[in-house]
N, C-alpha and C positions, 0 to 999 in steps of 0.2 A: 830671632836672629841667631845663628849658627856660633858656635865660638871664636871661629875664626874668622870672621868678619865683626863679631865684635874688637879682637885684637886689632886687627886694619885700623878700623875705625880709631879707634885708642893711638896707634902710634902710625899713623901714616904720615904725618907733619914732620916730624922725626927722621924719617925713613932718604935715602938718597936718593938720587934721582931716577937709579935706574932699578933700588928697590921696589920704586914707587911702579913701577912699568911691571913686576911682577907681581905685585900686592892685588893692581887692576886690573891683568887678567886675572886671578885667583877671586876675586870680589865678583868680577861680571860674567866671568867663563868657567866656575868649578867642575864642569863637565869634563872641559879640555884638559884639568888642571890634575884631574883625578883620574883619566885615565892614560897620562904618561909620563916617560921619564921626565928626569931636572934636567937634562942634553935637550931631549925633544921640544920641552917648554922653552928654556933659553935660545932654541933653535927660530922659535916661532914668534919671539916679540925681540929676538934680537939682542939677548945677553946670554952672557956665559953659562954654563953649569952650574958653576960655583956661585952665581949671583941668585941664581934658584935656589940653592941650597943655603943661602947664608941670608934670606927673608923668613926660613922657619925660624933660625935664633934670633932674629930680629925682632919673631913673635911671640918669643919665649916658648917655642917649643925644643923638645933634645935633639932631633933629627928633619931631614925633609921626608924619612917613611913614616913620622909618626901625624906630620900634619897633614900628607896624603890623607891618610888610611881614618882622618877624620874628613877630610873633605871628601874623599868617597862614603862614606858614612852616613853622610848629611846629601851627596846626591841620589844614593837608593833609598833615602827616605822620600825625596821631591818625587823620583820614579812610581815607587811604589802608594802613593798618595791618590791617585787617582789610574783606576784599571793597568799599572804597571806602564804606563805609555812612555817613550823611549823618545827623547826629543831627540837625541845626537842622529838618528835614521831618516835620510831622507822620506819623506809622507809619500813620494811617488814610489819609490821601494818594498812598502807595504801592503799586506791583503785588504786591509780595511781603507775607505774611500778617502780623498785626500781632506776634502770638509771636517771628515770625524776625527783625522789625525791634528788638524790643524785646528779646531774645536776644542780640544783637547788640550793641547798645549796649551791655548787659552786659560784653560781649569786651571791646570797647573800653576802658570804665570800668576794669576789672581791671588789662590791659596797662598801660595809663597811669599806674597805683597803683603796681601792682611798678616799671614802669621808675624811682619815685622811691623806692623804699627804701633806707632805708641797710644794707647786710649788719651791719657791728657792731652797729649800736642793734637788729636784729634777734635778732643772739644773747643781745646783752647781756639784753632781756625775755624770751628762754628762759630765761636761767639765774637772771635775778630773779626769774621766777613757780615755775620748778622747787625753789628751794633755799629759796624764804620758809616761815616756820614757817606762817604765816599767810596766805592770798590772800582776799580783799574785796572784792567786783563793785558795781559801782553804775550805776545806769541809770534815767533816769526821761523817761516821756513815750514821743516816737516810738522815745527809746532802751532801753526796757525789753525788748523781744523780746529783741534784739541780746545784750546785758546778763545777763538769763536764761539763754536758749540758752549761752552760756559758760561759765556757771555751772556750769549744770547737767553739761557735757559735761565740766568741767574737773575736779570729783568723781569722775570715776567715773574718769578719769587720774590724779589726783594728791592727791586728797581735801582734807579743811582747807581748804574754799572756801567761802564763802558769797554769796549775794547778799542788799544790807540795802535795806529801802525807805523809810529816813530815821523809820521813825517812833522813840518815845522810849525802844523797849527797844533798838534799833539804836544809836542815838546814844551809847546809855548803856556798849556793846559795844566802839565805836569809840575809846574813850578810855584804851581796854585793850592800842591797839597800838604795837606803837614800830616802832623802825630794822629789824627782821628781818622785819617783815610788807611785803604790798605789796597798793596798791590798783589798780587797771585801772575808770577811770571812764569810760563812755561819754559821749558829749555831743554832740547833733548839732541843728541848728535847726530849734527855735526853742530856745536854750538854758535850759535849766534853771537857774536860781540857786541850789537845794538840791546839785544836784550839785557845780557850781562851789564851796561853802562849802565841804563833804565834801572836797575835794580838796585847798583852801588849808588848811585846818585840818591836816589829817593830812598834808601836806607839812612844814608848821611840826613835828609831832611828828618828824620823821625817817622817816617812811614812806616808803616807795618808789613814787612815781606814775606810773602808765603811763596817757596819755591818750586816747582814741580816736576821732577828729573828724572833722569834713568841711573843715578848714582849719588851715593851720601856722599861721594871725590869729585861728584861732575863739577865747573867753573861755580856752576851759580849756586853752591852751597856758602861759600864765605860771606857773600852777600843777601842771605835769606835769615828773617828771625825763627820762622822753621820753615823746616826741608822735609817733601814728602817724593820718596823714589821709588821708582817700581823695583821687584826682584825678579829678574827673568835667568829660565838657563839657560841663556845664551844672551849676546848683546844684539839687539836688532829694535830696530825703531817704527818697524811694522809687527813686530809683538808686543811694543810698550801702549799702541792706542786701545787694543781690548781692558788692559789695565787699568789705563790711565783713565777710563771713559768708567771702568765700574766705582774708582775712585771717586772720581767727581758726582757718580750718581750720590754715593756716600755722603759727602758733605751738605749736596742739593738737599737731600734727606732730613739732615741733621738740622739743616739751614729752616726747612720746612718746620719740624718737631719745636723749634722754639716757642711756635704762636701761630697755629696751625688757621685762627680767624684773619690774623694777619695774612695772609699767604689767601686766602679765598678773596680775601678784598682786592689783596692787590692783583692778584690774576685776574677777576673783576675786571678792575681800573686799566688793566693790560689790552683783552681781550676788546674792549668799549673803545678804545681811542686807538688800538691797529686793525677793527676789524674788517674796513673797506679792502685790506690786503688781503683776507683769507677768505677760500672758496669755503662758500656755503650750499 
């Protein structure tokens, strides 16, 4: 994590409201952020000059050129990180094929992800999703793939999963869990507010909430016991599922790595009782 999103982070709560609107493009858009003026930026999220310039000492930095010229800092490193590739360029604009631009960006995305993980908060959601009696997927909207696919994949690893899709035999399911279960909600923008309840609710039960976002600021951070977001440059939510899907390989993995005889049996016991579904 870059310095200047660690500062965000640290005082965004703090921050007023229309701080807070220049903090979040600077968090999700350092490309935008860093290559133009404090006029230009306030022009494009709709505050002042002077509200651009009055979030560097908000961040404890002396000026708005000194926290530039770190956030340009930290974007020629994301640049230059994988073959120089230049996300702000339209991919149809380019010599090289649009698959390898946008392949690419992919890399990028990834790297940037990982290099902000935390290792503990990592294992800790292996051994939360491994050892809960219970795991509970949730995902709605552009997060339903993502959501799904987890689900589905994290059954045939470690069973006692479900994905619910808020209707009233779900809700009615939901009220059955306590302290040993754990929910993993998706949530990426445009936010969901079914989700967000789902989350608040069943955090107030003692549940265990793993959040899965496109921002450490997005809604369903206040209500998550931890929060894993992706880092992209730029905000878009067709860049967040190559991330998010290497993400979840990661945990699958880790989920695996506990008790690797455990995980044969139960694919086993998977494969035995759904396989009149699958072409042989």
């Amino acid at each position: 994590m870059y310095a200047y999103e660690t500062r965000i982070k640290e005082n965004f709560n703090a921050l007023s409201n229309s701080l807070k609107k220049v903090a979040e493009l600077l968090k999700e858009h350092p490309f935008v952020f860093a290559s133009n003026s404090a006029e230009k930026i306030g022009k494009i999220i709709g505050v002042s000059e002077t509200t651009v310039i009055r979030l560097a000492y908000s961040l404890g930095y002396k000026s708005f050129l000194e926290l530039q010229k770190e956030v340009k800092a930290s974007v020629f490193e994301m640049k230059s990180t994988i073959l120089d590739f230049d996300s702000n360029v339209d991919p149809l604009q380019q010599e090289s094929s649009v698959f390898e631009q946008v392949m690419l960006r992919d890399q990028v995305n990834i790297r940037r992800t990982t290099q902000s993980l935390n290792e503990s908060n990592f294992n800790e959601a292996v051994n939360k999703i491994y050892n809960a009696k219970q795991v509970v997927v949730v995902g709605n909207g552009a997060s339903f793939g993502l959501a799904h696919w987890f689900c589905f994949t994290l059954n045939t690893i470690r069973g006692n999963s479900k994905l619910i899709n808020l209707n009233m035999d779900d809700y009615f399911s939901l009220q059955q869990l306590d302290e040993e279960c754990v929910l993993i909600a998706f949530s990426f923008s445009r936010y969901m507010v079914q989700t967000l309840h789902v989350a608040e609710e069943l955090k107030r039960k003692k549940v265990f909430v793993i959040g899965i976002t496109d921002s450490e600021i997005s809604p369903i951070a206040e209500h998550a016991n931890l929060l894993f977001s992706t880092k992209l440059t730029y905000m878009s939510t067709l860049d967040s599922a190559p991330v998010v899907t290497s993400l979840l390989n990661a945990l699958l993995a880790g989920i695996i790595l506990k008790d690797a005889d455990k995980y044969k049996k139960q694919k086993a016991t998977y494969e035995k009782t759904y396989s009149k579904l699958f072409f042989n």
